[in-house]
N, C-alpha and C positions, 0 to 999 in steps of 0.2 A: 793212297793218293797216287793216281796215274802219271806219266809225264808224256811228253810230246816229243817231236825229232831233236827240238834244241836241248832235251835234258834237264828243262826248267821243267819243275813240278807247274801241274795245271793251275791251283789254288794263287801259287806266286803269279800266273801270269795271268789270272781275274783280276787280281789285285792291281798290277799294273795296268791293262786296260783300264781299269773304273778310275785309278789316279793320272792316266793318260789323260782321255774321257772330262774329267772335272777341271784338270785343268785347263783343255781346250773349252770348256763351258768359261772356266773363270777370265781367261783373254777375251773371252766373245764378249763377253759381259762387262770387262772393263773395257774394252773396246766403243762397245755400243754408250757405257757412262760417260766415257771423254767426248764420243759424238757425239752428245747430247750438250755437254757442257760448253765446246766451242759453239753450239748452233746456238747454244743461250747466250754465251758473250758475243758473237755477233749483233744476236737481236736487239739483247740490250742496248749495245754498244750504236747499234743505226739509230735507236730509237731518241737515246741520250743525247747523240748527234743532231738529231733532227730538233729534239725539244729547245736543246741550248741553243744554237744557232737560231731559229726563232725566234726567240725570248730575245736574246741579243738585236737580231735586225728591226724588231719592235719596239726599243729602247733606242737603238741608234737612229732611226726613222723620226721618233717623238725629238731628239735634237735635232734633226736637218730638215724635216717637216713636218712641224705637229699636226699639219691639214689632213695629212694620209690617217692617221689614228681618229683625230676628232674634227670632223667636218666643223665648216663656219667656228671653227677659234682661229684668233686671231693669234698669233706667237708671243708671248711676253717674257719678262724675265725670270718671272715664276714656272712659268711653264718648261722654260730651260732649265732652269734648276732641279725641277723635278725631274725632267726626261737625265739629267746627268745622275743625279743621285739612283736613278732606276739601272745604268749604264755601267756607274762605278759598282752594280752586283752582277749585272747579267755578263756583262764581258770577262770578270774573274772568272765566274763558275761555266762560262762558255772554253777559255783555255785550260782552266784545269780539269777539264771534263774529256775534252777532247787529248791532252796530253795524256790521260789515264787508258783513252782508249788505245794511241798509239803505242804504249806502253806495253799495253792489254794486262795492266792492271787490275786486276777482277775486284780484290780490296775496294778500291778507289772508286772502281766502277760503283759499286754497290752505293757505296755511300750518296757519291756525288749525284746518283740517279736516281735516288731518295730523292735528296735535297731539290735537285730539281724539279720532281713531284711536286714535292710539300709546294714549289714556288707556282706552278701552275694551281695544284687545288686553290693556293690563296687569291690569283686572279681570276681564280671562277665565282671566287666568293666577293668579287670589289665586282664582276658581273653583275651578282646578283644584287646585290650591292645598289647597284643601278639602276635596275627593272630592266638589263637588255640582254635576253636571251643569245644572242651572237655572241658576246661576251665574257656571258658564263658557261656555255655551252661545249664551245673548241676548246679554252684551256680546260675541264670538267672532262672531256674525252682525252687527252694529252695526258691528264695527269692518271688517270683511271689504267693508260695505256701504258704509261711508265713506271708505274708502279706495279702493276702486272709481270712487265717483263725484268723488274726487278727481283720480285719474288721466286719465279719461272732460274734467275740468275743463282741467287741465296739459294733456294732447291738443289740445283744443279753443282753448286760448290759444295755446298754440306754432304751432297750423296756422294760422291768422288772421292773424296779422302779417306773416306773408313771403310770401302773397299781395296784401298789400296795398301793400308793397313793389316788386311786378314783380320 
């Protein structure tokens, strides 16, 4: 076994390069997992924003004018009733949605941006529902889109931790 100026055997000092080496691969790599993870709580987190708040000013809209949602109705007390009952869900899961982002609650994220999924695919299906393609259409691309970057989210959590692990 030869050795070098330092007086380290050559064998010892492959060794530390290649454990040099690996570890510089394993920073780069947890490096690049955590950028990927924030780029997905991001994404999520606009997307969830956008959905909720929507869903919210659709419901608040149907109390202060049902006209903007359903042309030629007349406003009744039914129709209030239902625009609230629609309001008493979308305004919860609007602040607790947006509290989880400020949070940046990933947990929370995850769920709440299911839940808000599932609430769009169910207004694509009161669309269709209807026979009016505008209806089923937007919320059907929203929910498709939320649930996307939810998964893209739940991906990006799931892989992050058991690298960090060893």
């Amino acid at each position: 076994m030869g050795a070098n100026i330092t007086g380290i055997p050559l064998r010892n000092q492959r060794t530390q390069v290649v454990k040099s080496t690996q570890l510089r691969s394993d920073e780069l790599t947890q490096r690049e997992e955590s950028m990927t993870t924030i780029k997905a709580v991001r994404l999520a987190s606009l997307v969830t924003a956008i959905n909720v708040l929507v869903a919210s000013g659709f419901s608040i809209a149907a109390i202060i004018r049902p006209q903007y949602l359903v042309a030629e109705s007349v406003p009744t007390e039914a129709s209030l009733l239902l625009a609230m009952y629609a309001a008493a869900r979308t305004i919860p899961l609007a602040l607790f949605a947006l509290g989880a982002i400020y949070k940046q609650a990933t947990p929370a994220l995850l769920i709440l941006g299911a839940l808000a999924g599932a609430m769009q695919l169910l207004d694509a299906g009161i669309g269709l529902f209807q026979h009016d393609l505008g209806k089923c259409a937007g919320p059907l691309f929203i929910a498709v889109l939320q649930f996307f970057v939810v998964y893209l989210l739940h991906r990006s959590v799931r892989i992050t931790p058991q690298t960090q692990r060893g």
